[in-house]
C-alpha positions in Angstrom: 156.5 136.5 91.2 154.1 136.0 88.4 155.3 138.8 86.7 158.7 138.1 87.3 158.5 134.2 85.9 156.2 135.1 83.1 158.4 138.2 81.7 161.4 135.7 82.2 159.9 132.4 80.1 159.1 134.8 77.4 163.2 136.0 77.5 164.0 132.7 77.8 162.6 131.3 75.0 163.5 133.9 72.8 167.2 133.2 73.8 166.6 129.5 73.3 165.1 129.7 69.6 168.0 132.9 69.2 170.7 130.2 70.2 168.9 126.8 68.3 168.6 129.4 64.7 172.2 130.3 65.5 173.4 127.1 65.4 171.1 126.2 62.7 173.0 128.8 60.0 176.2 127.7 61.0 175.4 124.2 60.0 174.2 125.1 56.7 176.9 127.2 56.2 179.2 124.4 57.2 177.3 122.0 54.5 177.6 124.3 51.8 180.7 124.7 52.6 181.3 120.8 52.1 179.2 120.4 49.3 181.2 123.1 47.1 184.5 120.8 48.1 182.8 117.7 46.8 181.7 119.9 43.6 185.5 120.8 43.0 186.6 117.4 43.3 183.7 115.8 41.4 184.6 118.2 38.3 188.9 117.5 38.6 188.3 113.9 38.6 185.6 114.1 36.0 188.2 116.5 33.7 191.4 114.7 34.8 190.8 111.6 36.2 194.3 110.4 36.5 196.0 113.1 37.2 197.1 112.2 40.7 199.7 115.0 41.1 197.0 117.3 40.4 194.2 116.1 42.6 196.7 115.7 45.3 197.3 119.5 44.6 193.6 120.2 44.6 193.0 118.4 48.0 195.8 120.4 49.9 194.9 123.9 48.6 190.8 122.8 49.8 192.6 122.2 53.4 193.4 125.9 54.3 190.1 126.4 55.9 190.2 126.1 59.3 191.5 122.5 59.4 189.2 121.3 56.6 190.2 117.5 55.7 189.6 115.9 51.9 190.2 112.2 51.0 189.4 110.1 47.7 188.4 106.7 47.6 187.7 103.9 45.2 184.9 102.1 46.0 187.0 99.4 47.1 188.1 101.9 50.2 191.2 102.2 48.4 193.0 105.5 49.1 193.9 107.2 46.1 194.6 110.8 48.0 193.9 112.9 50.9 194.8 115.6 53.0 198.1 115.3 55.0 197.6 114.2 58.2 194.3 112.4 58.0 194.6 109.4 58.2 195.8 109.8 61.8 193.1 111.9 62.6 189.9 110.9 60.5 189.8 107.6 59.1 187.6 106.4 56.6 185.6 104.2 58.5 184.3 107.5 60.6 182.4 108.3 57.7 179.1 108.3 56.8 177.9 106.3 53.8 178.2 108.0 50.7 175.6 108.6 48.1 175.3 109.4 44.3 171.9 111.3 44.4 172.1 114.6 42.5 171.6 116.8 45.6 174.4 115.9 48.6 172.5 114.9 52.1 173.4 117.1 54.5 176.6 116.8 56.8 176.7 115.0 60.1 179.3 115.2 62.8 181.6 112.6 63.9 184.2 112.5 66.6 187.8 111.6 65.1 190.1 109.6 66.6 191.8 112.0 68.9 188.3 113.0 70.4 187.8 116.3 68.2 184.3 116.9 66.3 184.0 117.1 62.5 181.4 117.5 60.2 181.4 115.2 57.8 180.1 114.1 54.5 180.5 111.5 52.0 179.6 111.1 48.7 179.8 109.2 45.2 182.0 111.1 42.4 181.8 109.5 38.8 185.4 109.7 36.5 185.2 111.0 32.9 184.0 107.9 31.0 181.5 105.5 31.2 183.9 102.6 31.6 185.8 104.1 34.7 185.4 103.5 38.2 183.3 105.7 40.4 185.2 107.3 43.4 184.6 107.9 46.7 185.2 111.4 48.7 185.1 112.1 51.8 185.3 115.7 53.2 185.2 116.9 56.9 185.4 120.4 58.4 186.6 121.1 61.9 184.0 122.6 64.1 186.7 123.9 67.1 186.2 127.4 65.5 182.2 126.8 66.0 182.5 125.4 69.2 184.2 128.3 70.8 181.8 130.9 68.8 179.2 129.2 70.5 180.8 128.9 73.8 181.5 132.7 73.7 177.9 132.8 72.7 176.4 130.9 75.5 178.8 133.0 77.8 176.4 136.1 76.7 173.6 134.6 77.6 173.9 133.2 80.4 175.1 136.8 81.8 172.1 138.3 79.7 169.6 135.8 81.1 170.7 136.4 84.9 171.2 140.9 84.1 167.0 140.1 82.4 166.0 137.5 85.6 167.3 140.0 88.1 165.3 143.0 86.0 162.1 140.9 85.5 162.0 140.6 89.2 162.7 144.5 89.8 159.8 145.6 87.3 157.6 143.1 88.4 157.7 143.5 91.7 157.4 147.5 90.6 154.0 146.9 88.3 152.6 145.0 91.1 153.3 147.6 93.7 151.8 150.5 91.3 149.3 148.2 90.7 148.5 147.3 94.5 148.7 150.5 95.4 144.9 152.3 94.4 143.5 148.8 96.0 145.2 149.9 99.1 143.8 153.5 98.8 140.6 152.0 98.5 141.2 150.0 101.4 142.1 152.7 103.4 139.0 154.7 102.1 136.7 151.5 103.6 138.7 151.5 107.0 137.7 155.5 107.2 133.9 154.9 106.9 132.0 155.5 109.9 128.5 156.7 110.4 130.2 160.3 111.2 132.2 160.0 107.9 129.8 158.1 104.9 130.2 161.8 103.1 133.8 160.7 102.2 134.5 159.0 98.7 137.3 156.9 97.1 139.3 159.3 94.5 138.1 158.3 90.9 141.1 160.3 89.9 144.0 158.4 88.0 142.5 155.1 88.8 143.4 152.5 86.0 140.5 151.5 84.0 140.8 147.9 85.6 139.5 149.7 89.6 137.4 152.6 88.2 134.4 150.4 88.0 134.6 149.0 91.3 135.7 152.0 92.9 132.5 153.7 91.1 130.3 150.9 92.4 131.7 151.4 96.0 131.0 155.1 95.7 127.3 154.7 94.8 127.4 151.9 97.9 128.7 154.7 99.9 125.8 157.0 98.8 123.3 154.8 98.8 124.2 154.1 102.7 124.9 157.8 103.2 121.1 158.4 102.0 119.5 155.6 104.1 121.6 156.9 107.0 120.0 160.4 107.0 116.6 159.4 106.2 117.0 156.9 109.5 118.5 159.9 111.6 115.5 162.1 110.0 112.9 159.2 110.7 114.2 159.1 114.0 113.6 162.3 114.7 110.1 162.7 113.3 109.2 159.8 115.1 110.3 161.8 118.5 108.4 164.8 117.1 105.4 163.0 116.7 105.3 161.1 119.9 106.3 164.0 122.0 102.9 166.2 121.3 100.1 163.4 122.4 102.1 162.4 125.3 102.7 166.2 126.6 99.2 166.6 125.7 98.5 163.5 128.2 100.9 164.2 130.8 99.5 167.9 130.3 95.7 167.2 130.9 96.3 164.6 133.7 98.4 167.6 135.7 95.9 170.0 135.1 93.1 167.7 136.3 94.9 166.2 139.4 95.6 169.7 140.8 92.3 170.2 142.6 89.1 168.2 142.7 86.5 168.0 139.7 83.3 167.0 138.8 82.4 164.1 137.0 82.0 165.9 134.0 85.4 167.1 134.2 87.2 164.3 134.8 84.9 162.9 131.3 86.1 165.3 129.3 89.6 164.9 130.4 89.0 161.1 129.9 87.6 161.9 126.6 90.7 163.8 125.7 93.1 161.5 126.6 91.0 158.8 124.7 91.6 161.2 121.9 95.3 161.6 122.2 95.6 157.7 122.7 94.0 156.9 119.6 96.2 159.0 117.6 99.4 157.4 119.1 97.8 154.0 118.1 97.4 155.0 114.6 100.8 156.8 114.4 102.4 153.2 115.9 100.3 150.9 113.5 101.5 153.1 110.6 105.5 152.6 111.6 105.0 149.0 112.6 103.3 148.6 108.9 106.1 150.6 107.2 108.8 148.5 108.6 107.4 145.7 108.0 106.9 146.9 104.3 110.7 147.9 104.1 111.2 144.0 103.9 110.4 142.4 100.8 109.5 139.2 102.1 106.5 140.5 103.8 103.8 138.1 103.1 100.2 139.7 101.4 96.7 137.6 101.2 96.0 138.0 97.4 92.8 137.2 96.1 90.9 137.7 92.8 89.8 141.3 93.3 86.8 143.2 91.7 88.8 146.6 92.3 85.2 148.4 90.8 83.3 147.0 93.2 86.3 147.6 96.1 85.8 151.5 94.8 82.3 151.2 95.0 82.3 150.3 98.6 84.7 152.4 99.7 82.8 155.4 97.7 79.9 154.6 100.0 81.9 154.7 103.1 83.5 157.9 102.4 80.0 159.6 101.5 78.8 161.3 104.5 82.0 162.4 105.2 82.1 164.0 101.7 78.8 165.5 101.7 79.7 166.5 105.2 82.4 168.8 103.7 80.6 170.1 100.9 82.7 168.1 98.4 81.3 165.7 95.7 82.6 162.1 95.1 82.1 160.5 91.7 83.3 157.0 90.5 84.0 156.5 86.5 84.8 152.6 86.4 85.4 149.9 83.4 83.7 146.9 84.2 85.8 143.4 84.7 88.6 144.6 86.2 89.4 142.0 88.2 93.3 141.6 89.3 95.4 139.3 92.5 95.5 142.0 95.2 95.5 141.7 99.6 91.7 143.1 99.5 92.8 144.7 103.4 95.8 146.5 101.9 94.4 147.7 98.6 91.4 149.3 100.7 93.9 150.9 103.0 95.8 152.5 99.8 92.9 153.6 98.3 91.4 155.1 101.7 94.4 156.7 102.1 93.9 158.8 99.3 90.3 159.1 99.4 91.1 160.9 102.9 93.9 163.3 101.4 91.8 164.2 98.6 88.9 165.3 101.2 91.5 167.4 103.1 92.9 169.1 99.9 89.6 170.0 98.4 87.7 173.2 99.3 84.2 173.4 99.8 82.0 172.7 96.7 84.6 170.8 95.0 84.7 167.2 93.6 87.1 164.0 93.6 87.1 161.2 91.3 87.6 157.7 91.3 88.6 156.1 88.1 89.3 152.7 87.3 91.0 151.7 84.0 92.7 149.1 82.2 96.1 149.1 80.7 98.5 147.0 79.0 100.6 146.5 82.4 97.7 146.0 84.6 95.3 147.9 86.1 95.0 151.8 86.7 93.4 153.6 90.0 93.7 157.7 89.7 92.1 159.4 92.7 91.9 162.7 91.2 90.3 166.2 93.2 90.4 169.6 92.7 92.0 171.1 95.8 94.3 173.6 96.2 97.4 171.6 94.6 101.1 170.9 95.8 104.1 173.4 94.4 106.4 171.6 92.2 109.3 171.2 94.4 107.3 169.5 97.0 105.9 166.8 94.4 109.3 164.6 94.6 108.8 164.7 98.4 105.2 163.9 99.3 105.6 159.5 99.2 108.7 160.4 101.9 107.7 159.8 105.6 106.6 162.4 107.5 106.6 165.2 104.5 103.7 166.7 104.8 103.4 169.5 101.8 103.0 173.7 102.7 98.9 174.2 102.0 98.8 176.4 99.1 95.3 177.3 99.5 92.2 177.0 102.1 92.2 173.6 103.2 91.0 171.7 106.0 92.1 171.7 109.3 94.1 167.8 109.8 96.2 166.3 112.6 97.9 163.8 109.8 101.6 163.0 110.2 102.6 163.0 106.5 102.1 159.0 106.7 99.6 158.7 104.2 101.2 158.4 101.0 104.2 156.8 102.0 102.0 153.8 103.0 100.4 153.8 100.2 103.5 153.7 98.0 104.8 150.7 100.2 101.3 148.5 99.7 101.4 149.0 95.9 105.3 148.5 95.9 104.5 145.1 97.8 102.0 144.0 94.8 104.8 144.7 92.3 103.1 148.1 91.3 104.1 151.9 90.6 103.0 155.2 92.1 102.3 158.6 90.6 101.4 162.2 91.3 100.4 164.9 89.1 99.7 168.4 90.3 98.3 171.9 89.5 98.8 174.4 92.2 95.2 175.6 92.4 93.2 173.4 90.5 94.2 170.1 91.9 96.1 166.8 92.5 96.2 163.6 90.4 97.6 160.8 92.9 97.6 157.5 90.4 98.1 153.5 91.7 99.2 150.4 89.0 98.6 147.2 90.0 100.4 144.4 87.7 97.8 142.2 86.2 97.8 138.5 87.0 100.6 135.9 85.0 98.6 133.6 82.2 
């Protein structure tokens, strides 16, 4: 309907000003047309100015145009000639005041005495001599010839106006069906998606510049859910991998124990072992109840001014027995004053984290470094060792959950769920920081934390 009304106000008034600058031009030409017979008798009476015969001669032949009607007057309203038949028809009191200015106003219409319409015009005419008596003409031009042009005219339009109403409705009605249709495809494409069917996407193809962005947008919304729906299917999954090994190891060592009696050293070691088992699924549980928390942003964190040298420092100590345990040396290079808003609990659970990677990676006789630098963005923490490394095409992998990288080289024996690094991704993520990792496939792994410094 919009397009229909809007395409239709701009016909109409172009027919309008079409029909106003018609009528316009025939005025005009109707006024010149007067103002040449006032010319003609201005120069007879101003060459003959008694010559009646004559200017009654001049008046009829001016009268053959389409009913065109001429009278002098003195300026006493005193007839001296006119047109046969006027007086009947047009008398002089229908007329508009004459004038003497040098340029003639313009005509005016006037309805004559039978009802008819006339443009008229009156004007001042001076006789050849100073001493003689201006005159008075009168001229007026039938306008029936005008009136049935312009009948015909509006006729036109009228059937014109209804044959363009009746089409601006049709192509309207058309551009807004074209134009409805890719938002019903796209419509249809939303009422498809389920979580068997997020692998479908909305046809970019032929889509008017006006839907391709949004239809763009709703593609990436599509992948987007597509990629959190398979890493929820494959987090489901690992969860049920995980789980399913302590607790057959449980059920396991209780069936084998409660076949036959045992000593009391038996049933310690069996108590020990399922201890053991029962320890791990408490860690693996803390670790998914941490992660989901972390997946919401609003998950509130105790910051305090930190001294992260002195938080290396400690945990440095902590992690020294088990470090000379395994042959490996740790080293701490630090900048003093380093001091920046962190959750101390988290930040020592990041940086353990790694501490406890690097020790599994690194080989007999090797070394791990702690380093502690300032930048312009905040504050650096690179936990650096020289294990075995991680193959490229693992390195975009190793912050997922669960992914735990193909040993490329004598390692430790570990029992880790591939946990580690995806926790420690979501503490510094939760502090507004960035992760890193840098590898060389036998000579080590660079694993690197930022940590925003604190607002003036």
């Amino acid at each position: 309907m919009w397009y229909a009304a809007s395409a239709f106000a701009l016909v109409l008034v172009a027919t309008a000003f079409l029909y106003r600058t018609l009528m316009s031009n025939l005025n005009q030409e109707e006024d010149l047309f007067l103002a040449d017979d006032v010319q003609s008798i201005r120069e007879f009476l101003n060459r003959e100015p008694f010559n009646l015969v004559g200017l009654t001669q001049e008046l009829t032949e001016n009268s053959g145009y389409v009913r065109a009607y001429t009278r002098v007057l003195t300026e006493g309203g005193a007839v001296i000639a006119q047109t046969p038949g006027m007086a009947e028809q047009l008398p002089a009191h229908l007329f508009p005041r004459p004038t003497l200015a040098e340029q003639d106003p313009d005509g005016q219409d006037i309805r004559s005495s039978q009802g008819q319409i006339f443009r008229a015009l009156a004007a001042r005419a001076a006789m050849g001599g100073p001493s003689h008596e201006a005159r008075v003409i009168q001229v007026a031009l039938s306008q029936e010839k005008k009136r049935s042009l312009l009948d015909k005219y509006r006729a036109r339009l009228w059937g014109v106006l209804g044959l363009a109403l009746a089409a601006c409705a049709l192509i309207g009605y058309d551009i807004a069906r074209r134009g409805m249709r890719p938002i019903g495809e796209i419509s249809r494409a939303a009422q498809r998606v389920r979580s068997t069917t997020l692998d479908q996407r909305i046809p970019v193809v032929n889509l008017p510049a006006e839907l391709l962005t949004l239809a763009t947008i709703f593609n990436e919304m599509l992948a987007r859910l597509q990629g959190s729906f398979d890493r929820l299917s494959e987090f489901s999954a690992n969860i049920a991998h995980e789980l399913r090994t302590p607790v057959n190891n449980l059920r396991g060592m209780a069936e084998v124990t409660l076949r036959g009696a045992r000593s009391s050293d038996e049933y310690r070691e069996t108590l020990d072992s399922c201890l053991e088992e029962c320890v791990r699924l408490s860690r693996l549980i803390d670790s998914l109840l941490f992660l989901a928390r972390a997946e919401q942003t609003q998950m509130p964190i105790q910051r305090e001014p930190l001294d992260v040298v002195e938080e290396l420092r400690t945990l440095g100590d902590f992690y020294e027995a088990a470090a000379s345990e395994a042959g490996v040396t740790l080293t701490l290079f630090e900048e003093p004053h380093l001091v920046v808003d962190l959750d101390r609990t988290l930040f020592q659970r990041a940086a353990g984290n790694l501490i406890t990677n690097a020790l599994t990676a690194t080989p007999r006789g090797g070394a791990i470094t702690l380093k502690a630098s300032k930048q312009s963005d905040g504050v650096r923490i690179d936990v650096e060792d020289t294990g075995c490394g991680i193959r490229p095409e693992q390195l975009p992998h190793v912050f997922d959950r669960f992914y735990r990288a193909q040993s490329v080289g004598p390692s430790s024996d570990h029992r880790g769920v591939g946990l580690g690094l995806a926790i420690v991704k979501s503490i510094v993520t939760l502090h507004g920081g960035s992760t890193a990792i840098a590898s060389d496939v036998g000579r080590g792994t660079r694993v690197t934390m930022v940590f925003p410094s604190p607002s003036p």
